[in-house]
SEFIZA-3560 file (N, C-alpha, C; in Angstrom, 3 decimals):
REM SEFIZA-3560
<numar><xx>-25.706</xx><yy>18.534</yy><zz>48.587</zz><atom>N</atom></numar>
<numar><xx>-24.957</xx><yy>17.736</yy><zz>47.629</zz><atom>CA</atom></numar>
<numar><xx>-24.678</xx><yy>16.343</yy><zz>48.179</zz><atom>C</atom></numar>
<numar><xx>-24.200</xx><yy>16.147</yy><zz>49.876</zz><atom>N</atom></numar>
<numar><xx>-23.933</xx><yy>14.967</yy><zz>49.694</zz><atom>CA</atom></numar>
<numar><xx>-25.273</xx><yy>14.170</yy><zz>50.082</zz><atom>C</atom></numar>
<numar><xx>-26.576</xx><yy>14.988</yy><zz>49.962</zz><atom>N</atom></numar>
<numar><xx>-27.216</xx><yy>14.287</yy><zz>50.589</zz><atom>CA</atom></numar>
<numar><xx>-27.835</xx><yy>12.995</yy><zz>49.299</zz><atom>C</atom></numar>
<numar><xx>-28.134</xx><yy>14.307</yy><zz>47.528</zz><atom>N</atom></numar>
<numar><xx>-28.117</xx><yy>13.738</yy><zz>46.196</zz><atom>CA</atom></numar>
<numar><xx>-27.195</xx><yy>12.400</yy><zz>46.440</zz><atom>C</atom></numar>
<numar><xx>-25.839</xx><yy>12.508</yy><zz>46.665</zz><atom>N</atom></numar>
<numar><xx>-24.744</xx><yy>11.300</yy><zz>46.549</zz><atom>CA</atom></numar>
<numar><xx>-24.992</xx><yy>10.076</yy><zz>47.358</zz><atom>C</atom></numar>
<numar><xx>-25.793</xx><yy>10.642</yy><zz>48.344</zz><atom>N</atom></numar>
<numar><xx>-26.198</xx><yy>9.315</yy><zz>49.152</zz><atom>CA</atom></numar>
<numar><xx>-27.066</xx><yy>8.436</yy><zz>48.262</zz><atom>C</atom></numar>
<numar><xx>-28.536</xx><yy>9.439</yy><zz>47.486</zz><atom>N</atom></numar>
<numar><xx>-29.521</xx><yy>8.835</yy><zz>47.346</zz><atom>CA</atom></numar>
<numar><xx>-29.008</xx><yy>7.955</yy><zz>46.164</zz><atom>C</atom></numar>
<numar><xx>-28.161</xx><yy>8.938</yy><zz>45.467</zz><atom>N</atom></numar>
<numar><xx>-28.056</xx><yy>8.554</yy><zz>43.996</zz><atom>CA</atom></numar>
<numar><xx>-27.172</xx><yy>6.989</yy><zz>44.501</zz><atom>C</atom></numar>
<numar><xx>-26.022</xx><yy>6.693</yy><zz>45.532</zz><atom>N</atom></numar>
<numar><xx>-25.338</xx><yy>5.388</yy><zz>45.920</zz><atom>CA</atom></numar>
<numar><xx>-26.854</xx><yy>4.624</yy><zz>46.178</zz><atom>C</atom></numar>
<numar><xx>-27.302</xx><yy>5.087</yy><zz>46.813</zz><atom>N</atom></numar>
<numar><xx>-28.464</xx><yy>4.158</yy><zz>47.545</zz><atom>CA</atom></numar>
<numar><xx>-29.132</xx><yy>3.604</yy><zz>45.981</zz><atom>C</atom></numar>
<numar><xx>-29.310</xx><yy>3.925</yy><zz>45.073</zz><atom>N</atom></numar>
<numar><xx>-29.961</xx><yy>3.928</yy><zz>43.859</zz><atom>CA</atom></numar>
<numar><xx>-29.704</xx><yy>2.987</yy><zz>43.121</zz><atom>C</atom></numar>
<numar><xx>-28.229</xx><yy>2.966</yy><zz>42.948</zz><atom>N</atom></numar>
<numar><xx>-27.693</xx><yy>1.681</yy><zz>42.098</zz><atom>CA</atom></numar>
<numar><xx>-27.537</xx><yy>0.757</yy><zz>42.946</zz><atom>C</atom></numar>
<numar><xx>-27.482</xx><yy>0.675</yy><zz>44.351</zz><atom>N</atom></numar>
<numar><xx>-27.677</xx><yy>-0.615</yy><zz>45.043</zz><atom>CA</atom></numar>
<numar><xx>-29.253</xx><yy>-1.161</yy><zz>45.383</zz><atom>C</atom></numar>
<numar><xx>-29.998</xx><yy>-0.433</yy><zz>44.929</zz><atom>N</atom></numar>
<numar><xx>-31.670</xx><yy>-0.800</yy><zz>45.369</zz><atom>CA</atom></numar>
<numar><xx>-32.067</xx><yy>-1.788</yy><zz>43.687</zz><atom>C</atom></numar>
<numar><xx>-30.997</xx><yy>-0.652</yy><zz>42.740</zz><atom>N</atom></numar>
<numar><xx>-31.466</xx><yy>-1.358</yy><zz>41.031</zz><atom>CA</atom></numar>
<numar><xx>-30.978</xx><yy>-2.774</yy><zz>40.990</zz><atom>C</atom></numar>
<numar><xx>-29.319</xx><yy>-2.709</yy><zz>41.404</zz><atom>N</atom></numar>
<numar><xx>-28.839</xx><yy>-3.815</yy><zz>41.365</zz><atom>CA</atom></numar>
<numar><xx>-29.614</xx><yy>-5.310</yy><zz>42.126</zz><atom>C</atom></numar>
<numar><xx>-30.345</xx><yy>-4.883</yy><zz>42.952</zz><atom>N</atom></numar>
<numar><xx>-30.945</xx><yy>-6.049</yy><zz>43.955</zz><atom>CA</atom></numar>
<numar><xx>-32.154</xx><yy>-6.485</yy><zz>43.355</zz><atom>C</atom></numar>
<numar><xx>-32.586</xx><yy>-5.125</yy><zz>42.520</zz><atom>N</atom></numar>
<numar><xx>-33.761</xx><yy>-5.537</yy><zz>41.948</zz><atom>CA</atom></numar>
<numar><xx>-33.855</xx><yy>-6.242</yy><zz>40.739</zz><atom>C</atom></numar>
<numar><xx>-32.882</xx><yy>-6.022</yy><zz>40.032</zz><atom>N</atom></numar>
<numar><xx>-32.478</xx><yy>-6.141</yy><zz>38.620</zz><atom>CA</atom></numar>
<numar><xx>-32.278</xx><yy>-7.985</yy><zz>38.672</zz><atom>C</atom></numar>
<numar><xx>-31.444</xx><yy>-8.078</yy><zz>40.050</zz><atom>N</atom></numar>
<numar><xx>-31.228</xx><yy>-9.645</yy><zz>39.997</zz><atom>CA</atom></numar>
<numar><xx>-32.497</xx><yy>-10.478</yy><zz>40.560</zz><atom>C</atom></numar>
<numar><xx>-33.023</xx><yy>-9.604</yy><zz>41.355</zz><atom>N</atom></numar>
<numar><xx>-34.077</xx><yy>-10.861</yy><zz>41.791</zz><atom>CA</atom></numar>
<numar><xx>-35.003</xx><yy>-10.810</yy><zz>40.650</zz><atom>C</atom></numar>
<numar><xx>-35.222</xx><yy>-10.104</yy><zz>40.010</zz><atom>N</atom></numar>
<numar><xx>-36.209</xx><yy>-10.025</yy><zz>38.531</zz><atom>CA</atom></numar>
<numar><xx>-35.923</xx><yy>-11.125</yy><zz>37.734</zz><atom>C</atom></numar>
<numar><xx>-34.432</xx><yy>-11.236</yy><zz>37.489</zz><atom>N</atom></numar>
<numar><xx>-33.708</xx><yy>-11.862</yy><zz>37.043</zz><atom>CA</atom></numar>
<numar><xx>-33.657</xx><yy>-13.200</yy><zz>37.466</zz><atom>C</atom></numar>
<numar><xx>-33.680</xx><yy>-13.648</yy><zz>38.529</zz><atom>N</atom></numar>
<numar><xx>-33.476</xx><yy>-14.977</yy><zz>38.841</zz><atom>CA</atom></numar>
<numar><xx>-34.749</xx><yy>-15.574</yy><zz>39.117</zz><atom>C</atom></numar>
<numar><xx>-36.176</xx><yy>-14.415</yy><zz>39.276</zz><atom>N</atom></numar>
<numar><xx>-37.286</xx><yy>-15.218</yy><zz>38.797</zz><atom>CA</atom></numar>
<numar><xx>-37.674</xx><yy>-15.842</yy><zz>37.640</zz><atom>C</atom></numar>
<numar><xx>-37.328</xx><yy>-14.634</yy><zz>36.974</zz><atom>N</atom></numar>
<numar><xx>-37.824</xx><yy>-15.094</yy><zz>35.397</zz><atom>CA</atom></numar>
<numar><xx>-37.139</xx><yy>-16.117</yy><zz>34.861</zz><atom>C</atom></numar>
<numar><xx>-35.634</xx><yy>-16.409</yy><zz>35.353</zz><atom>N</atom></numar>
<numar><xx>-34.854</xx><yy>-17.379</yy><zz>35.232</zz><atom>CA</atom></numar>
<numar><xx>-35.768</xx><yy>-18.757</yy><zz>35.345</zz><atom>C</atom></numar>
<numar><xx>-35.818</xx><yy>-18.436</yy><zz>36.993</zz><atom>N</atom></numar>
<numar><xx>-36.715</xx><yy>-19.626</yy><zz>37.414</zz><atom>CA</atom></numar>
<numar><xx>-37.626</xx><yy>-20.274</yy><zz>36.553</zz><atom>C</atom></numar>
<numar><xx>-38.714</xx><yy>-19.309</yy><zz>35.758</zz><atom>N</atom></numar>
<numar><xx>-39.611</xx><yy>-19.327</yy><zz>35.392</zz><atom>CA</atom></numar>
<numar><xx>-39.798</xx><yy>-20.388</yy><zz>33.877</zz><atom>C</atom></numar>
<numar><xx>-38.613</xx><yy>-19.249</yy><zz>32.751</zz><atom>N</atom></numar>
<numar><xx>-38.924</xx><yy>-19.354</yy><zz>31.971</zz><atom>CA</atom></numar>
<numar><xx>-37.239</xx><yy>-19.854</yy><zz>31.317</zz><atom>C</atom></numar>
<numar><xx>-36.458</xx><yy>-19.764</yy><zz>32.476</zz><atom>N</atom></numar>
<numar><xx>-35.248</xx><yy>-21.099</yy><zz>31.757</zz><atom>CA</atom></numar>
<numar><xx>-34.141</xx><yy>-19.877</yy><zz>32.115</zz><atom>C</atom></numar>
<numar><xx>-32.768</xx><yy>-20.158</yy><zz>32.144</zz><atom>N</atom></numar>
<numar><xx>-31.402</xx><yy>-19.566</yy><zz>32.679</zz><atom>CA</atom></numar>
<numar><xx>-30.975</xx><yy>-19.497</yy><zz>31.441</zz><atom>C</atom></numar>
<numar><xx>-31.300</xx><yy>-20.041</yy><zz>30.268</zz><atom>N</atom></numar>
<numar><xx>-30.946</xx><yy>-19.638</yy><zz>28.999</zz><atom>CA</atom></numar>
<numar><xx>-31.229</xx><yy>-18.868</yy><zz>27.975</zz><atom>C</atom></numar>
<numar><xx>-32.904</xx><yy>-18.418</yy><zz>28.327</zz><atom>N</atom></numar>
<numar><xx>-33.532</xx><yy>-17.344</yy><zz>28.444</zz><atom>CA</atom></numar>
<numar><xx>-33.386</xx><yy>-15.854</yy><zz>28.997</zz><atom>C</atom></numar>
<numar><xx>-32.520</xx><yy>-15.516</yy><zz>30.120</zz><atom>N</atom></numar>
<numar><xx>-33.048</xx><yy>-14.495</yy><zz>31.296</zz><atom>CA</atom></numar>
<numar><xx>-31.040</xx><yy>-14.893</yy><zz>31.266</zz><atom>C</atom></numar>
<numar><xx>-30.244</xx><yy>-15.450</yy><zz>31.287</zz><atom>N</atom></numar>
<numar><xx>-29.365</xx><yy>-15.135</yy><zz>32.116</zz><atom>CA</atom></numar>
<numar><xx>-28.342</xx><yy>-14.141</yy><zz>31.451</zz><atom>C</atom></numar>
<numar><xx>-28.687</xx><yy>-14.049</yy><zz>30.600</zz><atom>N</atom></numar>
<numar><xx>-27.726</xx><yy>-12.968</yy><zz>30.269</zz><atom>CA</atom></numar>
<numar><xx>-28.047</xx><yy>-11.346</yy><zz>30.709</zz><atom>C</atom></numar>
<numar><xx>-29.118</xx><yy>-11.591</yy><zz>31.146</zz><atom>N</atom></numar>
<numar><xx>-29.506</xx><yy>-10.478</yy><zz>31.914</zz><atom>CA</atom></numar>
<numar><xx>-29.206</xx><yy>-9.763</yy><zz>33.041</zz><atom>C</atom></numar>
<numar><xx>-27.970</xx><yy>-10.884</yy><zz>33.719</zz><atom>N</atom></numar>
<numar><xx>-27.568</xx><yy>-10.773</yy><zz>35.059</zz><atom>CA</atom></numar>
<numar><xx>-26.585</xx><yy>-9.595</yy><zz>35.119</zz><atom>C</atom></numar>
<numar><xx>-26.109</xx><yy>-9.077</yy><zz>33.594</zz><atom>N</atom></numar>
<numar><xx>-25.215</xx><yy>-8.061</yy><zz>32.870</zz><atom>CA</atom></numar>
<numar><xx>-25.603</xx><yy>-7.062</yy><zz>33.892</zz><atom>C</atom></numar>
<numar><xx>-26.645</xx><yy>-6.364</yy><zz>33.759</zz><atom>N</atom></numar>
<numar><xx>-27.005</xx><yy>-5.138</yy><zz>34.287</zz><atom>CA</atom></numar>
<numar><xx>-27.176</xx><yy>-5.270</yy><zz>35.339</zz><atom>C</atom></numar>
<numar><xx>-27.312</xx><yy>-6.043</yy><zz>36.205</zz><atom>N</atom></numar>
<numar><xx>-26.986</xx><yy>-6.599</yy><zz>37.875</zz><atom>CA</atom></numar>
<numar><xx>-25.681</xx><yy>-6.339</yy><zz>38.363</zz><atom>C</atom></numar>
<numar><xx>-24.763</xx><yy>-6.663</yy><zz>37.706</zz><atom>N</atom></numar>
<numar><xx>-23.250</xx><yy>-6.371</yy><zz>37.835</zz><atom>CA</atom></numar>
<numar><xx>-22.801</xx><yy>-5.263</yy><zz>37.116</zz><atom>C</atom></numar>
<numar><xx>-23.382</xx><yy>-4.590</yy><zz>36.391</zz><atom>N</atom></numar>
<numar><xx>-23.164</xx><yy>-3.028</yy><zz>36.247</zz><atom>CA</atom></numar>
<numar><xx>-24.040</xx><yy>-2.284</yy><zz>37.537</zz><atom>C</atom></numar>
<numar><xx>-25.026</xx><yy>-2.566</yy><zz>37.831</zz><atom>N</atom></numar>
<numar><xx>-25.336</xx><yy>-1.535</yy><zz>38.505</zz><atom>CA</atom></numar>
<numar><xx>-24.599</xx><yy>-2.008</yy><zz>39.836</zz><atom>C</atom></numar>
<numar><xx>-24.318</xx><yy>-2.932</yy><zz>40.530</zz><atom>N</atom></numar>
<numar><xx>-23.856</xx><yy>-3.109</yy><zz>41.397</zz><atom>CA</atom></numar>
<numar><xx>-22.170</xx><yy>-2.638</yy><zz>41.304</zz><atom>C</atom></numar>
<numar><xx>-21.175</xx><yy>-2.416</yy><zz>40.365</zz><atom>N</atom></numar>
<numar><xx>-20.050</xx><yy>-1.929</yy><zz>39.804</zz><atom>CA</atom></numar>
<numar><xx>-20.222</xx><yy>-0.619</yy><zz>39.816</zz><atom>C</atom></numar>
<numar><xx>-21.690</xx><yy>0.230</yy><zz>39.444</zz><atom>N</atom></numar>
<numar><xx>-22.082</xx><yy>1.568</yy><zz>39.681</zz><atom>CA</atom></numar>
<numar><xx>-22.147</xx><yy>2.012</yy><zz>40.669</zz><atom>C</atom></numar>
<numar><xx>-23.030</xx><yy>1.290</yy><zz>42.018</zz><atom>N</atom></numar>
<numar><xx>-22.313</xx><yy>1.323</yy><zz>43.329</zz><atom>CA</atom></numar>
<numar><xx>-21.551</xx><yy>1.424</yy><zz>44.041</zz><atom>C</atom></numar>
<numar><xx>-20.254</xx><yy>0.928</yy><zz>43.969</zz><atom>N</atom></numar>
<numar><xx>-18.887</xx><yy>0.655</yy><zz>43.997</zz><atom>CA</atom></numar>
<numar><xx>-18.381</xx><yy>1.479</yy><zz>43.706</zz><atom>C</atom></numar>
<numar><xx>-18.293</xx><yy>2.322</yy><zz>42.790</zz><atom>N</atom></numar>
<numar><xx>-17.613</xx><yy>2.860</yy><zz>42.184</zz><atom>CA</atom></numar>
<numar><xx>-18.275</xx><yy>4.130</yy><zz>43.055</zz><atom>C</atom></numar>
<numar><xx>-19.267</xx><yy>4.812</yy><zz>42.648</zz><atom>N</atom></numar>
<numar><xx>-19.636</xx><yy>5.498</yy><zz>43.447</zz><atom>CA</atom></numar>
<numar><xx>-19.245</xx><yy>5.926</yy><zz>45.303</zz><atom>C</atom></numar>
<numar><xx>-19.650</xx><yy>4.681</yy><zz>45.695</zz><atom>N</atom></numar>
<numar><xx>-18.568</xx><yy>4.262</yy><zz>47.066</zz><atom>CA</atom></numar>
<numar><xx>-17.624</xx><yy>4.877</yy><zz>47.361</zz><atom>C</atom></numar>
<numar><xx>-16.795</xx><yy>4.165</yy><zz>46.215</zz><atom>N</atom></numar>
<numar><xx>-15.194</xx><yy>4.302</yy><zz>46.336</zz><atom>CA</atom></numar>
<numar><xx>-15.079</xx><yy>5.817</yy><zz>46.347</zz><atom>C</atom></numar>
<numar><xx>-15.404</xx><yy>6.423</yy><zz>44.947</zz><atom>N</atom></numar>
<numar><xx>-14.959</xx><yy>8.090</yy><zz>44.710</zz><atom>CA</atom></numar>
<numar><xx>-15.769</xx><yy>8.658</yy><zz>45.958</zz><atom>C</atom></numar>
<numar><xx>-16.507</xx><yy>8.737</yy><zz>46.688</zz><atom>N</atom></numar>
<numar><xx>-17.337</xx><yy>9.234</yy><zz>47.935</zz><atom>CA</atom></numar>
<numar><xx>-16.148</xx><yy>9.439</yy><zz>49.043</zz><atom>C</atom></numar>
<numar><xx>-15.830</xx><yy>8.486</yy><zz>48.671</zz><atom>N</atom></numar>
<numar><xx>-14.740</xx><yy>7.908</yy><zz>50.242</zz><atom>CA</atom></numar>
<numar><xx>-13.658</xx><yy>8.732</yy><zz>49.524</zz><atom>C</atom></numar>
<numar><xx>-13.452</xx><yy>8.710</yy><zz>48.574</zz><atom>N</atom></numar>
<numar><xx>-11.845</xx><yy>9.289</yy><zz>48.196</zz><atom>CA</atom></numar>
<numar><xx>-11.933</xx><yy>10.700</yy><zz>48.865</zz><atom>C</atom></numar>
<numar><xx>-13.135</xx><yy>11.130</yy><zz>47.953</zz><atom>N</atom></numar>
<numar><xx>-13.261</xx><yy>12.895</yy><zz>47.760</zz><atom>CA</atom></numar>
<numar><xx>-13.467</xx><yy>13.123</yy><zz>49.070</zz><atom>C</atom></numar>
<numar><xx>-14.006</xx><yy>12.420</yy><zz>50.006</zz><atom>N</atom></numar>
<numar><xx>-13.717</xx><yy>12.931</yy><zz>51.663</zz><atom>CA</atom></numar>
<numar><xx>-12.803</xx><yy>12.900</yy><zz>52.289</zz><atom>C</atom></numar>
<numar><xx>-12.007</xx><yy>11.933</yy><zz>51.867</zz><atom>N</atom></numar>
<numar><xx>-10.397</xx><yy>12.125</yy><zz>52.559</zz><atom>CA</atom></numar>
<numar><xx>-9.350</xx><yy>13.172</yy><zz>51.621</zz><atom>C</atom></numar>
<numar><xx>-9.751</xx><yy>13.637</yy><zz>50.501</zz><atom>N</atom></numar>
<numar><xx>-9.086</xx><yy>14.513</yy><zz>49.924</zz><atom>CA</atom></numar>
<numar><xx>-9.837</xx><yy>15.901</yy><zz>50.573</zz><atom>C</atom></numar>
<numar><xx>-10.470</xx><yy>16.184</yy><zz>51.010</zz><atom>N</atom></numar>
<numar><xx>-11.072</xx><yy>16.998</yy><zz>51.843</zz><atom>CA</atom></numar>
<numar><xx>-10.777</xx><yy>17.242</yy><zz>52.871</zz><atom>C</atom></numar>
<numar><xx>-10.258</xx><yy>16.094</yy><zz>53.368</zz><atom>N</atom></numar>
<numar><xx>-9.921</xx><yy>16.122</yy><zz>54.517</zz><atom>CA</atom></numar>
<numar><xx>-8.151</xx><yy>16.929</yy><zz>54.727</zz><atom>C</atom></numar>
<numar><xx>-7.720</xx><yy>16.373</yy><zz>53.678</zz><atom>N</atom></numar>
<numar><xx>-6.488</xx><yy>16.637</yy><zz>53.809</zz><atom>CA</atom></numar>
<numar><xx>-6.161</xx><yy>18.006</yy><zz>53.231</zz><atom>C</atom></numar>
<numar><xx>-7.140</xx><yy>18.733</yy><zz>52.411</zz><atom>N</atom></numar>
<numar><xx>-7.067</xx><yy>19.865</yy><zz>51.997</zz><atom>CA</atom></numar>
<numar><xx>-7.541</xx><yy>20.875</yy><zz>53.173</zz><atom>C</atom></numar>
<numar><xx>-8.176</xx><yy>20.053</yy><zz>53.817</zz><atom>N</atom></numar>
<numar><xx>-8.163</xx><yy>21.325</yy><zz>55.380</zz><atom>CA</atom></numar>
<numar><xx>-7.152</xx><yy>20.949</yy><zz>56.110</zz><atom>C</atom></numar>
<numar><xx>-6.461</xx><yy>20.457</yy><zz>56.372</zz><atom>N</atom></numar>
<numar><xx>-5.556</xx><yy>19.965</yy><zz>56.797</zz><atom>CA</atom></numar>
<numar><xx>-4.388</xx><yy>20.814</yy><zz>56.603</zz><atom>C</atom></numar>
<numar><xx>-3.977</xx><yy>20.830</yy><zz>55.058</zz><atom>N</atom></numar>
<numar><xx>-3.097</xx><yy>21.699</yy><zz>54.347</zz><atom>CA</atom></numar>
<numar><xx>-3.548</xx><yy>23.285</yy><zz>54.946</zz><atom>C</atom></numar>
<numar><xx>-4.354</xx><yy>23.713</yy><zz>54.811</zz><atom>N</atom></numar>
<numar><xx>-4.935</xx><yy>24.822</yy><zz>54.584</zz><atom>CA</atom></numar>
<numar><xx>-5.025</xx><yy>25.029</yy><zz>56.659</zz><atom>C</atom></numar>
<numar><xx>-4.941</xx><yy>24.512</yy><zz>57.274</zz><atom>N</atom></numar>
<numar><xx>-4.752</xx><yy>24.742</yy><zz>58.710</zz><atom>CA</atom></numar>
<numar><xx>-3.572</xx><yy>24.788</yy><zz>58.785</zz><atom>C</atom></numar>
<numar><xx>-2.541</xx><yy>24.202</yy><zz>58.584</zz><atom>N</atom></numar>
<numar><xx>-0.983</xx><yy>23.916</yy><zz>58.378</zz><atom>CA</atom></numar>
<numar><xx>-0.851</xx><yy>25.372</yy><zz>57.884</zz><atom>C</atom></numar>
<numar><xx>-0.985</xx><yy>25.785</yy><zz>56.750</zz><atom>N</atom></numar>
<numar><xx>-0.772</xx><yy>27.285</yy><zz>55.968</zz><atom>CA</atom></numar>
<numar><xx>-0.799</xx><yy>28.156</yy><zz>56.989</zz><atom>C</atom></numar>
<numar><xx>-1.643</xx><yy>28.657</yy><zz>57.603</zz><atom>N</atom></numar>
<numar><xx>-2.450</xx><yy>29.300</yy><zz>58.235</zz><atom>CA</atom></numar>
<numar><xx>-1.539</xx><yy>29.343</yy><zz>59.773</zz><atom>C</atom></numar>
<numar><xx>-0.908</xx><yy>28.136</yy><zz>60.169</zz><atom>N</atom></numar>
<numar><xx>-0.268</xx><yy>28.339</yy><zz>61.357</zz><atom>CA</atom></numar>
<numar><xx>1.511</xx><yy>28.779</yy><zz>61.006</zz><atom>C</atom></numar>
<numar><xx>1.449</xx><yy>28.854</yy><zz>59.741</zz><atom>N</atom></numar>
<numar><xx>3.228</xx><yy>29.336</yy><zz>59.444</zz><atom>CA</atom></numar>
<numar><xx>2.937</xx><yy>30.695</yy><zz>59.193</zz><atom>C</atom></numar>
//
């Protein structure tokens, strides 16, 4: 499971990088008035990241502290 959570974090940060440099070629290319509103899904997937991140990190320190609890129990 956490190995899915890695790939799946790794995922929206590989889209997000890709999404913008796509983005800031075609920009280049064919005008910023064209292409820039496209930068939308750059900052969602990179916000998908993040977010992901964040709850990763939570649910391991709530883990943490639920063995914690549960060692505590165990010694009363």
């Amino acid at each position: 499971m956490l190995f899915y959570n890695k790939v799946m974090q790794m995922f929206w940060l590989l889209a997000a990088i890709g999404i913008a440099g796509y983005v800031s070629y075609m920009s280049y290319t064919d005008g910023i008035k064209k292409w820039g509103y496209y930068y939308i899904f750059a900052v969602l997937a990179l916000i998908m990241y993040l977010m992901r991140r964040w709850m990763m990190k939570r649910m391991q320190r709530h883990m943490e502290f639920l063995a914690q609890k549960e060692q505590n129990d165990r010694q009363k």
